[in-house]
LOMARDO-564840 format. One line per field, with one value per residue (C-alpha): x, y, z. Coordinates in pm, 1 decimal. Each point is the difference from the previous one (the first is absolute). Example, Ala and Ser with C-alpha at 12.3 -4.5 7.8 and 13.67 -1.06 7.14 Angstrom:
east: c(1230.0_137.0)
north: c(-450.0_344.0)
up: c(780.0_-66.0)
This chain:
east: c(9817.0_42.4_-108.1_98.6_-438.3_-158.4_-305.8_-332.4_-268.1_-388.4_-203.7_-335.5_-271.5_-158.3_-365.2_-280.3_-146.2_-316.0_-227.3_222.4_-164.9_-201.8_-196.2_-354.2_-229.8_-197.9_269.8_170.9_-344.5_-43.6_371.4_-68.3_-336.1_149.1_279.7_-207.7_-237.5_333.3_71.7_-359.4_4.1_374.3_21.6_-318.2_-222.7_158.2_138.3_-426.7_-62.1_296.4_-125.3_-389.6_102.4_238.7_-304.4_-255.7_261.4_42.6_-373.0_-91.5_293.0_-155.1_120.7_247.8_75.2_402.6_144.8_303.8_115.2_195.9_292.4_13.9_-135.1_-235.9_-331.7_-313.7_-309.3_-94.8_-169.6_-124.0_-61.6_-105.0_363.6_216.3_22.4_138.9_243.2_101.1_367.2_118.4_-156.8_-135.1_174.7_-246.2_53.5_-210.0_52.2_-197.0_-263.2_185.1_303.6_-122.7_149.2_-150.3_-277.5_172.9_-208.7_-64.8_239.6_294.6_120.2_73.8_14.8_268.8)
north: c(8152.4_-355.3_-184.6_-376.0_-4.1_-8.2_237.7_-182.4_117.2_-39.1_-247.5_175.5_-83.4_-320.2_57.3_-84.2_-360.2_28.1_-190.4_181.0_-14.0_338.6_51.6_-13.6_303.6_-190.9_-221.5_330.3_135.0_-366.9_61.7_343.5_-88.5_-276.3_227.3_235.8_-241.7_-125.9_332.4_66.4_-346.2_5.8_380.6_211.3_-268.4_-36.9_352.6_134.6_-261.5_114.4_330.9_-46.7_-241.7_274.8_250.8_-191.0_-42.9_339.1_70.1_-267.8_171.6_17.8_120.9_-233.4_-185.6_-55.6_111.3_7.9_308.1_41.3_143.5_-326.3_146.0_-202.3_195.2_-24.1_171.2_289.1_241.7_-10.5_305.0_-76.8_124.7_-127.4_-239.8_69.8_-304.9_-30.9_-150.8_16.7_84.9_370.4_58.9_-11.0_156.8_72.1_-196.9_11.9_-274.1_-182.7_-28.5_-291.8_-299.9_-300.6_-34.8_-218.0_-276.4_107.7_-32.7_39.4_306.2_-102.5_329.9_-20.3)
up: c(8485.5_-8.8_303.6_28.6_1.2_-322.3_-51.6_16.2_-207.8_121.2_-204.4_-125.2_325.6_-78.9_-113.6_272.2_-1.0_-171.5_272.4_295.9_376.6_40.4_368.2_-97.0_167.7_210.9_134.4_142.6_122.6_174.8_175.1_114.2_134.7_164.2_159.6_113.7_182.1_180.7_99.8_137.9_185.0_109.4_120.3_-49.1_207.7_289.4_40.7_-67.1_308.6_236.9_-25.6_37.6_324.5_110.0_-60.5_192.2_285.8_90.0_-25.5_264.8_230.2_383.6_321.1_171.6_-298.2_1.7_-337.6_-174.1_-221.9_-349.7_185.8_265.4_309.0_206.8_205.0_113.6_-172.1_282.2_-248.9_-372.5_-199.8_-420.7_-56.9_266.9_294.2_315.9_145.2_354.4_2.7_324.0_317.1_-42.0_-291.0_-382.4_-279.5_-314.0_-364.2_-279.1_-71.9_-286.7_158.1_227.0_-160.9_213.5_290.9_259.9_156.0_398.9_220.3_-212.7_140.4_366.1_275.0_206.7)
């Protein structure tokens, strides 16, 4: 077939340049230490602190204290058991959640009774 382009033919591959750029070992050990050290200090850190604050929060839980859970709901601490915490959230009307699930302690007063 004769298209109106002519065939092109590869040239052989050029030979490497004899002094050509190779990584060197312990530049890509440096890098990877490096990267991992921005991962501890940029995500590992601060998520190891959340969670030992979070931790210490719901152990120092106390009667009356005025809590927020996961979920949104606001109560007040009326019972604690080591698995779950008992919120009142209306007049005469509590209900039962588990210990983690409380997000925030509310300073006093937050929750106003109508």
């Amino acid at each position: 077939m004769n298209f109106p382009i002519s065939e092109a033919w590869a040239d052989a591959p050029a030979a490497p340049a004899a002094g050509a750029a190779q990584g060197s070992p312990l530049m890509t050990l440096i890098m990877l230490g490096v990267l991992f050290a921005a991962f501890y200090f940029i995500l590992i850190r601060p998520q190891a602190k959340r969670a030992k604050e979070h931790k210490a929060m719901i152990a120092a839980l106390a009667k009356g204290d005025e809590v927020v859970t996961g979920g949104g709901v606001l109560g007040r601490v009326t019972g604690i058991s080591d698995q779950y915490v008992t919120l009142e959230i209306a007049d005469k009307v509590e209900i039962k959640v588990q210990r983690p699930a409380i997000q925030t302690v509310l300073p006093k007063g937050t929750i106003k009774s109508v």
